[in-house]
MMTF fields as JSON, N, C-alpha, C and O atoms, coordinates in Angstrom:
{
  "mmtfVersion": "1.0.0",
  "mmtfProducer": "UNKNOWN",
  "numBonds": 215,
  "numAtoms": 216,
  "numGroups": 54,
  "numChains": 1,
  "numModels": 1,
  "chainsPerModel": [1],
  "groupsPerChain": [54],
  "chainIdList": ["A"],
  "bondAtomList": [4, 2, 8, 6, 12, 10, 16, 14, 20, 18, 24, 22, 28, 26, 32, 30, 36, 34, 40, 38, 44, 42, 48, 46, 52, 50, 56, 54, 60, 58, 64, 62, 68, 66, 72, 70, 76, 74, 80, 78, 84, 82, 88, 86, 92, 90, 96, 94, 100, 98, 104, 102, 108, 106, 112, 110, 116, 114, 120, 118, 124, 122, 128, 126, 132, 130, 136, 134, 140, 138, 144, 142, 148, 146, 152, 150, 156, 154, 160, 158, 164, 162, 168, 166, 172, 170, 176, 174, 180, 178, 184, 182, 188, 186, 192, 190, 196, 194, 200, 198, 204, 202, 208, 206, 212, 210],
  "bondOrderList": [1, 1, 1, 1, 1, 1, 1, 1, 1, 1, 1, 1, 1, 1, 1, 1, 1, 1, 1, 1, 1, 1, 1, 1, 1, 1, 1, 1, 1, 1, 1, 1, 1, 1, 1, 1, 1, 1, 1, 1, 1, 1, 1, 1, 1, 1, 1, 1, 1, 1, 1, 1, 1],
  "groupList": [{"groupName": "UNK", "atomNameList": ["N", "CA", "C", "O"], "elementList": ["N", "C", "C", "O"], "formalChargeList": [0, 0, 0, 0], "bondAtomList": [1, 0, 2, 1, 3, 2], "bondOrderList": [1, 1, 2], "singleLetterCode": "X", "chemCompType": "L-PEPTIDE LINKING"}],
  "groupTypeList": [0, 0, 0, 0, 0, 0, 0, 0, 0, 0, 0, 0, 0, 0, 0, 0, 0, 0, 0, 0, 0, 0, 0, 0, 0, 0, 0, 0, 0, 0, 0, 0, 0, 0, 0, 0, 0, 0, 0, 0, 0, 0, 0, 0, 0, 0, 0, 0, 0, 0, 0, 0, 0, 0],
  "groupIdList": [1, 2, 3, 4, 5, 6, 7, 8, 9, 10, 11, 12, 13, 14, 15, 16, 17, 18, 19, 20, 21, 22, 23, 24, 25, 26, 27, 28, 29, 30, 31, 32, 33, 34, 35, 36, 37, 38, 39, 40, 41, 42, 43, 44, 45, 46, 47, 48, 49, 50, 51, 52, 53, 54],
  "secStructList": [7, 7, 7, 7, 7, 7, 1, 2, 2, 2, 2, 2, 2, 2, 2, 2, 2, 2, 2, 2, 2, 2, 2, 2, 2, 2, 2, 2, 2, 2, 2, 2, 2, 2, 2, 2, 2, 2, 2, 6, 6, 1, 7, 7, 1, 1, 1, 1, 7, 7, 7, 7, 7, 7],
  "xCoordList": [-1.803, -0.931, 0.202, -0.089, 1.741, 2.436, 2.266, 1.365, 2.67, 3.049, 4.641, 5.574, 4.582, 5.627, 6.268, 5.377, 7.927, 7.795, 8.502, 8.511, 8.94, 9.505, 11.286, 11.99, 11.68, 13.036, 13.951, 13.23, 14.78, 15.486, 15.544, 15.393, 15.725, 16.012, 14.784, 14.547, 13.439, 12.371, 11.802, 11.324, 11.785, 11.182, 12.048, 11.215, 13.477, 13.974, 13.182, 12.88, 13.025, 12.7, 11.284, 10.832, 10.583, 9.27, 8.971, 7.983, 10.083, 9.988, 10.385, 9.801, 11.25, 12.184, 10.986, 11.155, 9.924, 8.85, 8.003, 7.758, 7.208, 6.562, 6.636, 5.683, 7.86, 8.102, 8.34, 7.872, 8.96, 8.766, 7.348, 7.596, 5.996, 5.424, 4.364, 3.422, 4.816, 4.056, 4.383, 3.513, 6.052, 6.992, 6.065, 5.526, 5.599, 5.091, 3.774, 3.588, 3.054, 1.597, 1.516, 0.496, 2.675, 2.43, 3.167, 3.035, 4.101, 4.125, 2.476, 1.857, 2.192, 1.181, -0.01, -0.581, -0.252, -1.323, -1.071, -1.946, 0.55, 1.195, 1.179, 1.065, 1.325, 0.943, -0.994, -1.329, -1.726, -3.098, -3.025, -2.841, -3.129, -3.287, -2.62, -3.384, -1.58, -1.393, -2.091, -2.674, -1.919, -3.185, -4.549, -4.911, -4.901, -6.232, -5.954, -6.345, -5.383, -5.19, -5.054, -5.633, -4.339, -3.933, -5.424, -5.532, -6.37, -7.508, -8.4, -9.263, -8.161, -8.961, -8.578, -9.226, -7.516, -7.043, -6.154, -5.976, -5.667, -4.688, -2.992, -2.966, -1.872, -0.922, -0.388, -0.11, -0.201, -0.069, 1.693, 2.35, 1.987, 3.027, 4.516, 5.537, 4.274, 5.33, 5.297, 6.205, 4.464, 4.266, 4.02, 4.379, 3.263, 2.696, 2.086, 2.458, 1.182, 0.155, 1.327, 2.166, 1.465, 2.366, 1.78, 0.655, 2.404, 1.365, 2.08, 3.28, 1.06, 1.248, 1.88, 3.06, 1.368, 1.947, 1.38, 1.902, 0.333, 0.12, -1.413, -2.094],
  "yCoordList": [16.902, 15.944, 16.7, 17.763, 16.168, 16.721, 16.853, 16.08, 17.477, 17.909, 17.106, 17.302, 16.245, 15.859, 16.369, 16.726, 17.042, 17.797, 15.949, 14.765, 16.698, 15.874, 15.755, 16.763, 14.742, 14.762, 13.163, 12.236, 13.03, 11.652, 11.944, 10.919, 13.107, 13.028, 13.107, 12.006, 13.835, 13.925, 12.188, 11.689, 11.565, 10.599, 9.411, 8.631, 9.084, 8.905, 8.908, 7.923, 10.33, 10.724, 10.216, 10.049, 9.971, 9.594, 8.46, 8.271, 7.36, 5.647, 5.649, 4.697, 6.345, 5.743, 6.772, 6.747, 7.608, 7.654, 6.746, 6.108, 6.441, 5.274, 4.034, 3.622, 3.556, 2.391, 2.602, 1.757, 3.596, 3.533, 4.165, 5.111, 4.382, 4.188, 3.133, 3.141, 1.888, 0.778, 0.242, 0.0, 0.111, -0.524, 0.021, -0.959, 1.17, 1.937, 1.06, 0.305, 1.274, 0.623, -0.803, -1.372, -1.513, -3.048, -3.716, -4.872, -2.335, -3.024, -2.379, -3.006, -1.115, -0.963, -2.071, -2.377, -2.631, -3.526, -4.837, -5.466, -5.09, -6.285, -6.196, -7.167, -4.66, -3.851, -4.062, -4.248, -4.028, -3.47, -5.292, -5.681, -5.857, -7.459, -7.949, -8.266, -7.909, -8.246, -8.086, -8.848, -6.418, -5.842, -6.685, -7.088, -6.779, -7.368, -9.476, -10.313, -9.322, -11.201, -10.784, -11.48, -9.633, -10.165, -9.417, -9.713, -8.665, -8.272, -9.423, -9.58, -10.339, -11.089, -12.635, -13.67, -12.528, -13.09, -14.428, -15.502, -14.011, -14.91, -14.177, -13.137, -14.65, -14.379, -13.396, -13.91, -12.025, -11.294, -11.843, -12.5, -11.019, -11.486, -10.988, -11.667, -9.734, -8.953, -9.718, -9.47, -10.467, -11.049, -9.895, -10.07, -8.599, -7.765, -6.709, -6.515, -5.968, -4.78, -3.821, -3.413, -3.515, -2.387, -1.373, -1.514, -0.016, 1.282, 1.765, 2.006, 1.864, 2.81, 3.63, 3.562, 4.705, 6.302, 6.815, 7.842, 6.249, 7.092, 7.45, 8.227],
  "zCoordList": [-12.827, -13.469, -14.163, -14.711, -14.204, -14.758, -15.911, -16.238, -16.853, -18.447, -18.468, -17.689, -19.522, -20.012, -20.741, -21.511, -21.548, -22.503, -23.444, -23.11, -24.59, -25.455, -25.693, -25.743, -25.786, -25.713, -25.265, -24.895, -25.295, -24.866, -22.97, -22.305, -22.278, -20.98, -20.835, -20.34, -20.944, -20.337, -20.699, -19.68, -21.494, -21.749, -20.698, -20.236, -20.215, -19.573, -17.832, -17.157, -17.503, -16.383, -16.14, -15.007, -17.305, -17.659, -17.121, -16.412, -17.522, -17.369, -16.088, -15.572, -15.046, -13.784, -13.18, -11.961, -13.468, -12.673, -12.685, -11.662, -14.192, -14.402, -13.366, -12.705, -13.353, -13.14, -11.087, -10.324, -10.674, -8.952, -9.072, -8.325, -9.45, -9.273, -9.101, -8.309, -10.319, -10.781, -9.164, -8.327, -8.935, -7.301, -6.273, -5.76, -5.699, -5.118, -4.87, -3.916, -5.747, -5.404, -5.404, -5.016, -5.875, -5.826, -4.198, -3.794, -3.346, -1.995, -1.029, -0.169, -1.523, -0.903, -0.745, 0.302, -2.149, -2.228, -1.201, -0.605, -1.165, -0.214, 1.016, 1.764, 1.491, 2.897, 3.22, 4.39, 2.493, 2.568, 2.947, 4.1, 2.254, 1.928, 3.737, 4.649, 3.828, 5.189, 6.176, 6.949, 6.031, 7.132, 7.4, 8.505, 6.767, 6.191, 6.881, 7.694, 6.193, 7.435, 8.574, 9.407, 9.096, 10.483, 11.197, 12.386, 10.752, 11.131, 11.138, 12.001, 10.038, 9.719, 10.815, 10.659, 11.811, 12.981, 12.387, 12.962, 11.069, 10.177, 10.443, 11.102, 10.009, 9.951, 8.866, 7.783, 9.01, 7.219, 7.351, 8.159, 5.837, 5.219, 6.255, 6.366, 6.871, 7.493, 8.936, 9.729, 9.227, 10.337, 11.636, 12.8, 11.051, 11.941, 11.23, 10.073, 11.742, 11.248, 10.524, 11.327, 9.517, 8.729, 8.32, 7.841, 8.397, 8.267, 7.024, 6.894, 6.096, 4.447, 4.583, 4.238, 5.123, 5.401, 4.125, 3.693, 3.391, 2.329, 2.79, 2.12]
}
């Protein structure tokens, strides 16, 4: 895990990681969730199987 130091730019760099990470895992979960209907022989959201890459 990174070390954060202290300061106005590190705390900055802190939040615009924070936050494309929170973005990051909330399309994955929308990716997983699709997947998952169209296995399940339902329609997912992308209207086809989408691959994570993670």
């Amino acid at each position: 895990m990174a070390r954060w130091r202290n300061g106005f730019v590190a705390n900055y760099f802190h939040i615009i990681e924070t936050t494309a990470n929170d973005r990051l895992q909330h399309w994955l979960r929308r990716i997983e969730a699709g997947n998952a209907a169209i296995r399940d022989g339902e329609e997912g959201e992308f209207g086809r199987r989408s691959r994570s890459g993670c």
